[in-house]
N, C-alpha and C positions, 0 to 999 in steps of 0.2 A: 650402830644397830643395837651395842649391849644397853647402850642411854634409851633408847626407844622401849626397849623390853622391859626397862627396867620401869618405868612409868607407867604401863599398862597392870593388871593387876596380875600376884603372885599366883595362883593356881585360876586352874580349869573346872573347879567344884568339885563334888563328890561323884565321881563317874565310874562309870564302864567304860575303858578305852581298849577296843579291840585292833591289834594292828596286822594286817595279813603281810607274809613276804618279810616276817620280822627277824630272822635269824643270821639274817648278814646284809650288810652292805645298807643301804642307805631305812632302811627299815630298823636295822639293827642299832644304828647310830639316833636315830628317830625316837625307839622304847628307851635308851638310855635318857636324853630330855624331857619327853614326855614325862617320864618315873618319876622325878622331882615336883611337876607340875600340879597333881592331882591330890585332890585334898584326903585326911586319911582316910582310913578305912574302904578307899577305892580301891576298884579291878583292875588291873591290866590283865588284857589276853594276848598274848603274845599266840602266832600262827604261822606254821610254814611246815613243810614235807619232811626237813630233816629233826629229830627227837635230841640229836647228842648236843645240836647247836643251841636250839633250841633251851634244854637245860643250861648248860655253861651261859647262856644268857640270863635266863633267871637267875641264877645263882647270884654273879656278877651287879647284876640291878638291889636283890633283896641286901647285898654286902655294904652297897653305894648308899642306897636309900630307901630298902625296906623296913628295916628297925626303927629310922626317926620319921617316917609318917605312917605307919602304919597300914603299910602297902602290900594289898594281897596279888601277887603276881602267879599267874597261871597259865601253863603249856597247855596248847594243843596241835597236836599232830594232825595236818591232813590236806590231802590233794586235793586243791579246790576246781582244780581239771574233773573231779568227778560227781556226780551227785552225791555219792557217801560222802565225800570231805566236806561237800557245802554243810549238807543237811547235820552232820559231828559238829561243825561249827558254830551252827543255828543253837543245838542241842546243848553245848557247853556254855552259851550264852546265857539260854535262860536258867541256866541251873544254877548262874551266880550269886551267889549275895551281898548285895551293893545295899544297906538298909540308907532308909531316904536319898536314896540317889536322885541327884538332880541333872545327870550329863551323860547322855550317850552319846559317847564320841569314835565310830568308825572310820579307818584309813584304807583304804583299799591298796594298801603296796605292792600286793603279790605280781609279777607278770613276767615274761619272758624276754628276750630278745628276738627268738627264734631263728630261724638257717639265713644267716646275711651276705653267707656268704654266694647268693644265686641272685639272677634277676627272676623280674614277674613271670618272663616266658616261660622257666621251667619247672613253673609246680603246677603242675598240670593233673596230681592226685587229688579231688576232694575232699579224702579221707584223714591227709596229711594238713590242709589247710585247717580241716574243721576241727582239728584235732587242739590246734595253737588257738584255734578263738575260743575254743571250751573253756580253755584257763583265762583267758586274757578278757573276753565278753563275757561272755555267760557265767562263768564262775562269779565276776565281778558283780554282778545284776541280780545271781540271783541269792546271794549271800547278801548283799545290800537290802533285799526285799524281804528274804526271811529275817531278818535282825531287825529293820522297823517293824514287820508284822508281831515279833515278839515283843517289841516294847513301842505299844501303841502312841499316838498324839496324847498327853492326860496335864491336868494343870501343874507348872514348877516341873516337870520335866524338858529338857531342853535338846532335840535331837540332831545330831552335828553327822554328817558326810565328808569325806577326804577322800578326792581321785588324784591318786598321782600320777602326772597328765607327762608330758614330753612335749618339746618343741615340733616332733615328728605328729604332731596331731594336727599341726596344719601345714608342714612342708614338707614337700617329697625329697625323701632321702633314696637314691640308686641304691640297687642290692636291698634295700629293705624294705620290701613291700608288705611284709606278714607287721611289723611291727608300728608300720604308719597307718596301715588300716586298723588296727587292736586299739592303739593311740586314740585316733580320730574318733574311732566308733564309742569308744568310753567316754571322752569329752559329750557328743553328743547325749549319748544316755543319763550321764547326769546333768545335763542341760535341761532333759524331758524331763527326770525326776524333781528336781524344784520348782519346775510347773507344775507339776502334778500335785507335789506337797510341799505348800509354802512356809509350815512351821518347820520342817529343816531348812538346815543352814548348811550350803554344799560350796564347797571348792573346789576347783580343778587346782592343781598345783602343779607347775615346771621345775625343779631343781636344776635344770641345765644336764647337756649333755656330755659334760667333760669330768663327772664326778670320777674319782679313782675307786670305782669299784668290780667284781668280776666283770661284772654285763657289762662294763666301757671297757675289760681289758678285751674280751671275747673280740670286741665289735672294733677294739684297733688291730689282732691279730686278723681277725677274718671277714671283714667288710668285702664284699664282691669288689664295687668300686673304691681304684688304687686311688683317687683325688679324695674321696672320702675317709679313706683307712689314714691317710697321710695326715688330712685334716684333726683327725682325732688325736692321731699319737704326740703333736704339738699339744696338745691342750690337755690342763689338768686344773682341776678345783678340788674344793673341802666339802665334803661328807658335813661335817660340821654349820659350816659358814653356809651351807643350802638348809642344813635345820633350822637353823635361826633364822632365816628368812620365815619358814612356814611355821614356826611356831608364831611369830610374828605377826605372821596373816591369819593364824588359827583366832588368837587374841582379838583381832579388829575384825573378822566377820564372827565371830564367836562368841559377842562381849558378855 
């Protein structure tokens, strides 16, 4: 895979690369390659609810490789569960300065697991259900829509989407009903959106389900179903070696 990478070309242009969900785990792993990738004097926008992680990841990236490209890295804090953290989002976007930027590149990593440990029968609250799709749908959708709305279709700009998709977006997994529908419905919505607008460039991406990260430790401590919790706790993969995958694929649909 390093021989494949390596023949595709070194950076992603002069961009804005927004990444949501970026302060741990496979997002976190994610802004560290990305950071290399982007030519100077580009964005990154690092996003997620926690500020302390958050920093220490900035820090960490400007130390790596903020000085030799000349890499402006910037936090924001905010709950895309809410309208205010979409709309902060939106708002920290365009107030970047990216001069001739040629690459808007959005990830949408943020999402949940949510309660695995129950079946379907017993969520029976609306208020709890709607609550997990605020972040996981609608967050995702409408942060995807305000962020093309601020940086319109214009010539030499090149606008790139990332849904990070799960295997759970087309197979039922027991005990995880909130998380297969979140999955699936995102798939679909960026399915709709590249019909809609054909100058982006959209992928769904799987990293597999056995990364070693919180949300795989949650979901082998507490999966409802014990066939499933078992299933998981056998399996483990690299954080890493699912980056390079999708850096991989960012490259050959992103050329």
């Amino acid at each position: 895979m390093e021989d494949e990478i390596s023949r595709e070309p070194r950076h992603l242009g002069r961009a804005l690369c927004i990444i949501t969900g970026a302060s741990k785990g496979f997002g976190r792993t994610l802004a560290f390659q990305l950071s290399c990738l982007l030519k100077p004097r580009s964005v990154l926008m690092l996003v997620a609810r926690t500020t302390e992680q958050l920093n220490q990841l900035k820090e960490d990236i400007i130390t790596l490789y903020g000085g030799q490209n000349q890499l402006d890295v910037c936090c924001v804090q905010a709950d895309l569960e809410k309208k205010e953290g979409v709309e902060k989002t939106v708002q920290a976007a365009k107030e970047t300065s990216v001069s001739e930027m040629d690459h808007l590149l959005l990830i949408n990593n943020a999402a949940s697991l949510g309660d695995v440990s129950r079946f379907a029968l017993t969520f029976t609250d609306p208020v709890e259900v709607n609550r997990y799709l605020s972040l996981n749908i609608s967050g995702a959708l409408s942060l995807t829509a305000g962020v093309l709305q601020a940086f319109p279709r214009h010539l030499g700009l090149r606008r790139s989407v990332v849904n990070i998709s799960s295997l759970c977006a087309l197979k039922p997994f027991p005990s995880w009903v909130l998380y297969c529908i979140g999955k699936a419905a995102r798939d679909m919505m960026f399915r709709v959106l590249a019909e809609e607008e054909p100058d982006v460039r959209v992928l769904s991406y799987a990293p597999g389900e056995s990364l070693d990260t919180d949300m795989q430790l949650q979901a082998r401590r507490s999966s409802g179903d014990l066939q499933l919790r078992r299933s998981f706790s056998s399996m483990t993969s690299s954080e890493n070696e699912s980056n390079h995958h999708l850096v991989h694929y960012i490259y050959s649909v992103f050329p």
